[in-house]
C-alpha positions in Angstrom: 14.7 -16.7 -3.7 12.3 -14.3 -4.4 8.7 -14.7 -3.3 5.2 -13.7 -5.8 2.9 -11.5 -3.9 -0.3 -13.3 -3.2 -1.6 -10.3 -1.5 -1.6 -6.6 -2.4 -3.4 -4.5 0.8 -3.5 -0.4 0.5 -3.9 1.1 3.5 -6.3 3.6 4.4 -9.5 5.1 5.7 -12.9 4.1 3.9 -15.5 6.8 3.1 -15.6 9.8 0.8 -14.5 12.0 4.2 -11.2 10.5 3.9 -10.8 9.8 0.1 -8.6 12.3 -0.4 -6.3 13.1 2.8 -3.0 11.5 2.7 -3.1 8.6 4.6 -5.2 7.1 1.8 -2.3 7.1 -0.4 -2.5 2.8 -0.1 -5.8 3.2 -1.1 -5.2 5.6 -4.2 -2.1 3.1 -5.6 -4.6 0.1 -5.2 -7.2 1.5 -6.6 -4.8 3.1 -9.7 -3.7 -0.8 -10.3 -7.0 -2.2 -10.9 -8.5 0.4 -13.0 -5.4 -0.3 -15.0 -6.0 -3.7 -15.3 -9.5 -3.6 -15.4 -10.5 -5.2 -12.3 -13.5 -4.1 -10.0 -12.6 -3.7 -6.6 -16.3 -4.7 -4.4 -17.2 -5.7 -0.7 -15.7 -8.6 0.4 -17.7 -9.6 4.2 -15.0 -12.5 4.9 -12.0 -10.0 4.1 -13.6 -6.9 5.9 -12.6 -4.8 2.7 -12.8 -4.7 -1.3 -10.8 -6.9 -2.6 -10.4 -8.3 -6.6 -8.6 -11.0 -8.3 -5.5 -9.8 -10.4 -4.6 -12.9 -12.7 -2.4 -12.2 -15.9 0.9 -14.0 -17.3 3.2 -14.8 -13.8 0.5 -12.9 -11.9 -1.9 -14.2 -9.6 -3.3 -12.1 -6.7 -6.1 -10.6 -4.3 -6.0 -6.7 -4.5 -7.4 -5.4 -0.9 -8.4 -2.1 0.3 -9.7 -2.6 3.9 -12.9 -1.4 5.5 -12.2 -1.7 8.7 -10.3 2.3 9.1 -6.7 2.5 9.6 -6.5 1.0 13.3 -7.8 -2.0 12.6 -6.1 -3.0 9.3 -4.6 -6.1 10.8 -8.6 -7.5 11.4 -8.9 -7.2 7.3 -5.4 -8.5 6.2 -5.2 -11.5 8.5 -9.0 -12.4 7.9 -7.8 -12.5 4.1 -4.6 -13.9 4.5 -6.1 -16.9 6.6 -8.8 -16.9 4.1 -6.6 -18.0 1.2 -3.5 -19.5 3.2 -1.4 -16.5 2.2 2.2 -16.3 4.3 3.2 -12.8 5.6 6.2 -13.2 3.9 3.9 -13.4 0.3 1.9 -10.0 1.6 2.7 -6.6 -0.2 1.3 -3.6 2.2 1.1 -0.4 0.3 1.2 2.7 2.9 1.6 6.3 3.5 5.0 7.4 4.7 5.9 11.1 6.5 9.4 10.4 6.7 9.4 10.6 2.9 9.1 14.0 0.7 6.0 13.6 -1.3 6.2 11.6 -4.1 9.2 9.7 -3.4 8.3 5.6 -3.3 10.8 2.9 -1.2 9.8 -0.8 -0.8 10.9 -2.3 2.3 11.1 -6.2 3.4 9.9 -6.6 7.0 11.0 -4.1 9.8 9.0 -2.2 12.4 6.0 -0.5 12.3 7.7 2.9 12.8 4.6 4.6 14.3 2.2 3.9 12.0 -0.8 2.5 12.9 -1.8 0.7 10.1 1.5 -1.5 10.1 1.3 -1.7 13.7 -2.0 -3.1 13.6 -1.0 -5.3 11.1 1.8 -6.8 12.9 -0.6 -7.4 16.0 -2.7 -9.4 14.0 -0.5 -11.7 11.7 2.2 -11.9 14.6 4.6 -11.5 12.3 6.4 -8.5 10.7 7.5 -10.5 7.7 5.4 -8.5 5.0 6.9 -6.3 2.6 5.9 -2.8 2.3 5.6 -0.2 -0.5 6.0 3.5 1.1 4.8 6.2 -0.5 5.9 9.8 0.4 3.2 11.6 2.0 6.0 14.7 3.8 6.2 15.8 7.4 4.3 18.6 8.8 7.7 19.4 10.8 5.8 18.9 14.3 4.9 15.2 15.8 2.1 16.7 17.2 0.7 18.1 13.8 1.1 14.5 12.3 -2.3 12.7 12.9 -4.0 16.6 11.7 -1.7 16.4 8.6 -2.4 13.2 7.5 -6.0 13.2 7.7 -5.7 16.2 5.5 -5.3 16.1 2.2 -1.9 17.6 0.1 -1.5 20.5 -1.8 -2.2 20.9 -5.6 1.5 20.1 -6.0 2.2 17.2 -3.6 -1.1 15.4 -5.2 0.5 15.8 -8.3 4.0 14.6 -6.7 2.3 11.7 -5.3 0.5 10.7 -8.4 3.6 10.7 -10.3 5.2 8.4 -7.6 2.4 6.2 -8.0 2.8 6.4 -11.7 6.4 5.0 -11.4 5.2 1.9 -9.2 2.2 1.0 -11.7 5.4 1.1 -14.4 7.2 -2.0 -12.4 4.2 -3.3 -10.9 4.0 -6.4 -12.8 7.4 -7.3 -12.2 7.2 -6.8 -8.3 4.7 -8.5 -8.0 5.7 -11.8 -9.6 8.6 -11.8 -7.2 11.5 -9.9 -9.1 11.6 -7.9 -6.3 15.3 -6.4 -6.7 14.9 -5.4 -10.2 11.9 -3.6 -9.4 13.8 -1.8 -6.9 16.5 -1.2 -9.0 14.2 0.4 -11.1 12.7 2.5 -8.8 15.3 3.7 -6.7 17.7 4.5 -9.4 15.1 5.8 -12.3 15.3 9.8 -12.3 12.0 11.8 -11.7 10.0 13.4 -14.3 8.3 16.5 -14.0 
């Protein structure tokens, strides 16, 4: 049945140039969950990222945030997931999504890549597409060609706040997902009413 997450990857670009543009919006979630639990993220060589240990009741986990820019995501998650003989299928990638309003969060099991590189990396490098995905609404610039501009901007006052609150919500069933009670999680999240 359901499967604990052994591996929690944000996507992103590292570097204070990129900290706040929206395809960091892995990065930010990641980063949210272990100052809420109290974990350090620091460099990991063998990982090619900064990574922690998340252990609490039904909870044992690496956090990652690779180093390695967007691209080449898949170098960091399959050096870690080989690293501590962690299946695709027990690997939680947290991402930036366009075809979402801003704010809005999804998880997915498996799938595509759908034009993103980081997933499409990713699925290079384990050979496998069996991950699981949290998507976090980023919004469309309305133009494929304005996409790669838009995302390596960052949001308005507004959308940061959107996106924050979205990130909010998953921190709020985190510990649940995580442990593998994946469909009440999404229950949760896909049913729960948004707050200002």
């Amino acid at each position: 049945m359901a499967t604990p997450f052994r591996l929690i990857v944000g996507l992103g670009n590292p570097g204070p140039n990129y900290a706040a543009t929206r395809h960091n919006a892995g990065f930010w979630l990641v980063e949210a969950l272990a100052e809420r639990e109290g974990l350090g993220l620091s460099a990991d060589r063998k990982c090619h990222g900064k990574t922690a240990r998340w252990r609490r009741e039904g909870v044992d986990a690496h956090l990652l945030c690779p180093t390695t820019y967007m691209n080449h995501s898949g170098r960091a998650v399959s050096a870690c997931a080989r690293f501590h003989r962690i299946d695709p299928g027990a690997i939680l990638v947290v991402h930036d999504e366009i075809d979402l309003p801003a704010g809005s969060v999804r998880l997915k099991r498996g799938g595509g890549h759908g034009g993103h590189n980081g997933l499409r990396d990713i699925i290079a490098a384990l050979g496998s597409r069996d991950f699981a995905r949290i998507r976090i609404g980023v919004g469309h610039p309305g133009a494929s060609r304005e996409v790669i501009r838009y995302v390596l901007n960052g949001p308005s006052k507004a959308e940061r706040g959107a996106i924050d609150a979205g990130i909010d919500e998953l921190l709020g069933v985190f510990p649940a997902l995580v442990s593998g009670d994946w469909d009440r999680a999404q229950q949760i999240l896909h049913t729960q009413p948004r707050g200002e």
